[in-house]
N, C-alpha and C positions, 0 to 999 in steps of 0.2 A: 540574354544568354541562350546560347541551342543548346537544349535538354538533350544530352541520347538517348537514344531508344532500347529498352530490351531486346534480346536476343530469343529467337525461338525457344534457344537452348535454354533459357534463362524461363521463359514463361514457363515449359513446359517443368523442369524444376518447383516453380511455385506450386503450380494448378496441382503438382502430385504431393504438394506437403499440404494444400486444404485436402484432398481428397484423404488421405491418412487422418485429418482431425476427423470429416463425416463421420469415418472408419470405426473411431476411437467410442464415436457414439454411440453409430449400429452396433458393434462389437458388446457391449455391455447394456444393449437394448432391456435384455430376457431379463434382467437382475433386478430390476426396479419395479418391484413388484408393490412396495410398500414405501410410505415416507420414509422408517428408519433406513433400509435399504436407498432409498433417493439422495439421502442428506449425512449419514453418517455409514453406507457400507458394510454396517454389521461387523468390524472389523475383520473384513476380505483382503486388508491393502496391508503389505509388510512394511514396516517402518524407514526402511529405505528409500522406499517410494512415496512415501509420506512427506520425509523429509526433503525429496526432490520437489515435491510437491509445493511446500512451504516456501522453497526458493522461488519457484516461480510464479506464484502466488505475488511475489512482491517486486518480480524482474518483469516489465514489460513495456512499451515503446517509451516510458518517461526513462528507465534506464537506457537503453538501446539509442536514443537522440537527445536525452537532453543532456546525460552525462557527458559526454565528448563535446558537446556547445559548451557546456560549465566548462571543464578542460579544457578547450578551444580559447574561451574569452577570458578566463580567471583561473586563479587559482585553483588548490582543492580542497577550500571552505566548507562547499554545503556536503563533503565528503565526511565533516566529521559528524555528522548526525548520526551517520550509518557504522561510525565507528565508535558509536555508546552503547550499539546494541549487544554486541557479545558481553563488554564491561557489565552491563547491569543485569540482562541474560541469565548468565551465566551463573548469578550468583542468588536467582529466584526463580528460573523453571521447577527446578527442582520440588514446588512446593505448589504453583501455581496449576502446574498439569495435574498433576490427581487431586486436587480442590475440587476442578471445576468437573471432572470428569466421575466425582460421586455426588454432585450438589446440583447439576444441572440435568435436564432432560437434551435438550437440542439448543435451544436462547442462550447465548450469554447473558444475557440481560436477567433472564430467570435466577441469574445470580443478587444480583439487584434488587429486585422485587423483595428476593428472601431475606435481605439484608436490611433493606432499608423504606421497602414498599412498594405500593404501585406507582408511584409516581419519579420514583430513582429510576425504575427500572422503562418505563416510557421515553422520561427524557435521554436517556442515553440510550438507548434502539434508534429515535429521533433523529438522535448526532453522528450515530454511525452512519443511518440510511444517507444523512446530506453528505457527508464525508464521501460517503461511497458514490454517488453521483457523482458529486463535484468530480471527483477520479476518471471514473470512466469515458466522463468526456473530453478530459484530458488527454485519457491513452487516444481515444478515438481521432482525437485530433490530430497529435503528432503522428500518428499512421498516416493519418489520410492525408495529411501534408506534405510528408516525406514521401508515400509512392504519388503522390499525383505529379511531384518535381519530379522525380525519376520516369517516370511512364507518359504521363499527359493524358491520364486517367481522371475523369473529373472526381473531385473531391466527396462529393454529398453518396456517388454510385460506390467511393470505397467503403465508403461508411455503412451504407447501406447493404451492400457482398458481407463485410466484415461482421456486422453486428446482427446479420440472418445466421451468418455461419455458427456463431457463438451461442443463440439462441436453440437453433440445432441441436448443437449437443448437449445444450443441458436438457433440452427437453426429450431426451432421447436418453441416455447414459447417465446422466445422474454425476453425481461426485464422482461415480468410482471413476466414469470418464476423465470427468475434467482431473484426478489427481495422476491417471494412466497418460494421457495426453500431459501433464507437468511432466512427467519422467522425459517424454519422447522432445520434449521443447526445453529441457533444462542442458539435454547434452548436443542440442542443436546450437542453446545460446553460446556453451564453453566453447565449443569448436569455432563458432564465427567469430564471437570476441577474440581470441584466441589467434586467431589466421587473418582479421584484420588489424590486431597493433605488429603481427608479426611483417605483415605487408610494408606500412606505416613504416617503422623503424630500419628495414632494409631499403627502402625507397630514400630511406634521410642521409645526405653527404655526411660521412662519418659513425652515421648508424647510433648505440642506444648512447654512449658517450656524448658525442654532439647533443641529440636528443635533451640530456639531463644538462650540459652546461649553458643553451640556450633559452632553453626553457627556467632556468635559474634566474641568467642575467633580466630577461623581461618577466618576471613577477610570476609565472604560470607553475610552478611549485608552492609546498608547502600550505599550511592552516593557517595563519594570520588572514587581519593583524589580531595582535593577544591583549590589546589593549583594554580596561576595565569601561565600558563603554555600551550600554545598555539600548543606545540612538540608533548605532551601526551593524551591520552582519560582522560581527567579528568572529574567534573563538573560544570563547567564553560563551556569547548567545546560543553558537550550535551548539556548544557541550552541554548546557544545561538543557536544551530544546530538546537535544536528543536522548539524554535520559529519561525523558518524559515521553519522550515519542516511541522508545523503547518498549517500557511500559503499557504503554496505551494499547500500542500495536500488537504483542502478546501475550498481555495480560487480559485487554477489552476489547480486542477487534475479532467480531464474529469470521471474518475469514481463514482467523490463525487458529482460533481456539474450538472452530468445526473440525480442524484435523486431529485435533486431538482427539476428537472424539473418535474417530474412524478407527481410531490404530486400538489392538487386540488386547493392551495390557497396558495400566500404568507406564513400566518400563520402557515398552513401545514405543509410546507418547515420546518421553521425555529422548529415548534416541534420537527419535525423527526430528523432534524441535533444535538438539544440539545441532545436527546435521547439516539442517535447514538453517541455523543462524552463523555458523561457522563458514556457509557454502556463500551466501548473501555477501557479506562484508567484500570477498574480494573478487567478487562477477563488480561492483561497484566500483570497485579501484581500476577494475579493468579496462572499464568503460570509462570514468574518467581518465586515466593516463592515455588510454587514444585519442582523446584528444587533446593532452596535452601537446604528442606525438605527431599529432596533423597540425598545430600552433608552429612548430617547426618546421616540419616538409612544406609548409605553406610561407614559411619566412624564408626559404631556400629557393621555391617554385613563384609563380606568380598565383593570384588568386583572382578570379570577376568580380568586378567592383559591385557586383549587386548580390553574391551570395554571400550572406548575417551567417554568425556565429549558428544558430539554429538549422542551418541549411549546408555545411560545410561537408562531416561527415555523409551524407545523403550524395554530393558535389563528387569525393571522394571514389566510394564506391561507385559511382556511376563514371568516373572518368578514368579510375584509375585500377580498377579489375578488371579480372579477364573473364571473358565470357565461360559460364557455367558458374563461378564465383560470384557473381553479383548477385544470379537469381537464387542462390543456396543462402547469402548475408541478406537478401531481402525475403524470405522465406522463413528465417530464424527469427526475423523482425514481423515477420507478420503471427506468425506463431507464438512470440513473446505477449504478445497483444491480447490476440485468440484467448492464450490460458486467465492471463491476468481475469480479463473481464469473463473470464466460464466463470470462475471461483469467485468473483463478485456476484455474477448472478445469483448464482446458485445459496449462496451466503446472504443476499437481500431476499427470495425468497422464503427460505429457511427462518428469518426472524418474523417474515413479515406472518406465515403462517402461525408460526408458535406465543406470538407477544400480539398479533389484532386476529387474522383469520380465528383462532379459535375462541381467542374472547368475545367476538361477536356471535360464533356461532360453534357451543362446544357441543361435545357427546354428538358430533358425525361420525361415520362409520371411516377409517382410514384411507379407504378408499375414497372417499368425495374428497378429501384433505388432502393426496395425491394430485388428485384431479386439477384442485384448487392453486396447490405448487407449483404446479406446470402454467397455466394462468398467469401467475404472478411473476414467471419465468418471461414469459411471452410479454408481457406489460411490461417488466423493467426494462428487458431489451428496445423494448419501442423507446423508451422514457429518454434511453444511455443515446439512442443514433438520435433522438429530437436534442439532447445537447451537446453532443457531439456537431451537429448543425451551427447552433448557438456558441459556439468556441471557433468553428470556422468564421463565422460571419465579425467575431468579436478580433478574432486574429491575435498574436501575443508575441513579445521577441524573448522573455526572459521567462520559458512554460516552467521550468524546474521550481526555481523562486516561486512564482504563483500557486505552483501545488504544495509546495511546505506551509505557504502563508492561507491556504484553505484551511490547509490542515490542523493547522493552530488555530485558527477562527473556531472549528466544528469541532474542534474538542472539547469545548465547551467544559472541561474543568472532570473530565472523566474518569481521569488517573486518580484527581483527591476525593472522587467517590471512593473508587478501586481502594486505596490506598486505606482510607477510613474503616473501610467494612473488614478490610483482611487485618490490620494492626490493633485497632481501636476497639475495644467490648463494651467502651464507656459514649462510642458515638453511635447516635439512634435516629431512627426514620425522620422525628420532628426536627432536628437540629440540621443534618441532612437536606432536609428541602429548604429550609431557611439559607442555607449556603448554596443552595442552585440556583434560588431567587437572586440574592444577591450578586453569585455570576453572571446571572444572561444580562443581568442591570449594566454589570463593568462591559460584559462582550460589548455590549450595545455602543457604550460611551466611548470606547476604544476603539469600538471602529468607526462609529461615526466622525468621529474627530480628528482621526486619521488617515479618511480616504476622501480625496479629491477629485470634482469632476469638473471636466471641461464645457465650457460656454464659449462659444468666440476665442477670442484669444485670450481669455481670463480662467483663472484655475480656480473652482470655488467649494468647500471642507461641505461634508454631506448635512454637516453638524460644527461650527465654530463657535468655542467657548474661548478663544484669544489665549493666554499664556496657561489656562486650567487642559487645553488639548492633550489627548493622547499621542507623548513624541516618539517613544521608544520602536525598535524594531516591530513588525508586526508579530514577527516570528514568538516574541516574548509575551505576546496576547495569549497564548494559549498554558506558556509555562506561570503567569498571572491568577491565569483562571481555575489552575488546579491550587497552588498554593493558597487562594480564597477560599475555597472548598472547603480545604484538612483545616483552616485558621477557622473558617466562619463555622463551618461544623459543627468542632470538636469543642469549640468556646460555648456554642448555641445547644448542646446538647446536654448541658450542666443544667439548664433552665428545664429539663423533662426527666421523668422517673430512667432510671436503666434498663436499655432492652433485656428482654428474656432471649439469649439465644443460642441457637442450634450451635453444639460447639464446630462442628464441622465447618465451619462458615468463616471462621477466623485465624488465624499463622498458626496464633499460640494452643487453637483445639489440634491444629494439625500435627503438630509437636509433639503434643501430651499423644494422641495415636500413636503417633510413630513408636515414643517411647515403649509404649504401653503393647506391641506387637512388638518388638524387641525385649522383651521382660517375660511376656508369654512363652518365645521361642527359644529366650533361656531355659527358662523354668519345665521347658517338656524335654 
């Protein structure tokens, strides 16, 4: 296929929306005087922006291309994951944002530690860090895939432009950058999503009507199948998947739960996270229903027999915008990237400081610890473009799927830590580790028995145990490995005395507080 080419108009569009991220850097240079200042802001950032921030913390080129692929080829299945988060949300921020925000220093993990020891509190830093990689070079990949078919820009130099630019501003601007830069790229995303299904569904004979009765007749609606079925991606798998991914994501994911800390007040907090989880759900639908929307103008128009489901929306924009619009939707897409991985950065250095940098070497002066963030800054970026490398060379047609199936791999059973330590006063550190052991035992067995590699023309299991194999979705590896946890735990924790503990640590201390400043504020 002949690729087009950008347009002046279109480059010089780009080159001025990196130049605004630099900007976003320098601009917030002079503030970062201090780690707390680097990593949590001081609470300088209004809740709004926080909130923006959260959104695009979690929007970036795996929404921006892989949703309209999903759309394109299927249904809107792995849609429902993202529609368990406001459901569950909704009905435990409330409790989780000032937990963490009077029991932690900077680490989520520090929550861990205090709960259940050092060794709770390692191996889930551990599972975030892989988590977070695996991610990064996801996003990196689908970037650099998508403008190299667009431009004829080699793939390894996008990567490389992209993941200097990103390193840039963190080590320059600090969070406060990267959540001021999520403002300026959350309402870049609305607009382009936005102005491309609007393109999409007026381009289609008969527009959104047609749109929704074709996309019916050929399968490309709705959540099925809902069948009780634990084997296959059905609805049942993501709904369970994604309560837990829910959870995991903002209750245990350093990227979500450093915003809380930025914002000026409890209340704060908990605005910005509603904001943030309300504004997610449907930038998601948005993006999938474009390419529901392109599933049809492409059943109406002809399509090149070589551009995959993966390559379609990219196909789109590049053949069927008008010049100035394509470089403003490639722009919004490179921006969504840019932020995602600042706030990854910035959130792996952040742990990496507070849970090993100081463990090995405490009582430095804040300043060396600074010093050292930036370092770690600079190191992870290099770490994200060497497997951003390693995902180009590996190639993928089905990227969205592969990053849930990470995802649930490296969760490694983190929720039914979480879950343990906030419910439970009767589950303790030794019980605890007894149910981790026993996790990594199942991840292990599960995956090896479920993933196959090629030889020749023969497919052969990393690990086959014959009809003993792990069959089930992989996605439910992860929703497995928490349920062990709270089971093997809470059983194993009857065999050790009761912890002594900080009531703040637990729902039911949070509760008796709250009461207890409600009874005060009567009483005066």
């Amino acid at each position: 296929m002949d690729k087009p080419l950008l347009s002046l108009i279109d480059y010089c569009i780009i080159i001025a929306v990196l130049l605004v991220t630099l900007y976003f850097g320098l601009r917030y240079a002079k503030n970062q005087r201090t780690t707390a200042d680097y990593f949590s802001a001081k609470g300088r950032v209004p809740s709004w922006a926080i909130g923006m921030s959260l959104l695009a913390t979690l929007i970036s080129s795996v929404t921006f291309l892989g949703y309209p692929s999903e759309g394109f080829a299927n249904n809107w299945i792995l849609l429902v994951q993202g529609l368990m988060v406001p459901i569950v949300l909704l009905g435990t921020v409330w409790f989780i944002v000032p937990l963490y925000r009077k029991v932690i220093g900077l680490s989520t993990y520090e929550y861990f530690e205090k709960r259940f020891g050092t060794f709770a509190r390692y191996y889930s830093s551990l599972a975030f860090v892989l988590r977070q990689f695996s991610g990064m070079g996801t996003v990196l990949y689908l970037l650099a895939i998508a403008l190299s078919g667009m431009t004829n820009i080699n793939t390894y130099w996008i990567i490389i432009v992209v993941g200097a630019l990103i390193v840039a501003v963190n080590l320059l601007g600090g969070i406060e950058a990267v959540i001021w830069l999520d403002v300026f790229q959350g309402f870049m995303l609305f607009a382009s999503g936005i102005l491309c299904l609007l393109v999409v569904i007026f381009a289609v004979d008969g527009g959104l009507p047609e749109v929704w009765k074709v996309a019916s007749a050929n399968g490309r609606t709705g959540f099925g199948p809902f069948d009780l079925d634990f084997t296959r991606l059905t609805f049942i798998v993501m709904a369970i998947n994604g309560v837990f991914y829910a959870i995991q994501k903002y209750g245990t994911d350093q990227t979500v739960i450093q915003r809380y800390l930025t914002a000026k007040s409890d209340k704060s907090a908990i605005r910005a996270s509603l904001l943030g989880i309300l504004l997610t759900v449907p930038v998601w639908s948005l993006f999938m229903f474009i390419g529901t929307a392109l599933f049809v103008y492409y059943t109406q128009n002809s399509l090149p027999a070589d551009i995959g489901p993966n390559a379609v929306f990219p196909y789109f924009i590049m053949t069927e915008l008008p010049v100035g619009v394509v470089g403003f939707i490639l722009a919004a897409m490179i921006s969504a990237a840019i932020c995602s991985l600042s706030a990854d950065l910035n959130s792996l250095a952040a742990v990496g400081i507070e849970d090993y940098y100081k463990k090995l070497k405490p009582n430095l002066t804040d300043k060396k610890y600074l010093f050292a963030s930036k370092w770690m800054v600079a190191i992870a970026g290099l770490l994200s473009v060497v497997i951003g490398f390693i995902y180009v060379n590996l190639g993928s047609e089905s990227i969205l799927g592969i990053v849930f199936t990470l995802y649930a791999i490296f969760s490694g059973g983190i929720v039914g830590v979480f879950l343990l330590g906030i419910f439970s006063s009767r589950a303790n550190a030794q019980g605890v580790n007894i149910a981790i052991i026993v996790c990594i035992v199942f991840t292990a067995y599960a995956f090896l028995t479920s993933t196959a590699i090629e030889f020749g023309d023969k497919s052969y299991k990393l690990l086959d145990f014959g009809s003993f194999n792990f069959t089930h979705n992989k996605l439910m590896l992860g929703v497995y490995s928490h349920l062990i946890v709270i089971g093997v735990g809470y059983i194993a924790s009857f065999f050790f005395p009761s912890p002594k503990l900080d009531p703040s640590l637990t729902y039911r201390g949070w509760r008796k507080g709250r009461q207890l400043e409600k009874q005060l504020m009567e009483d005066e």
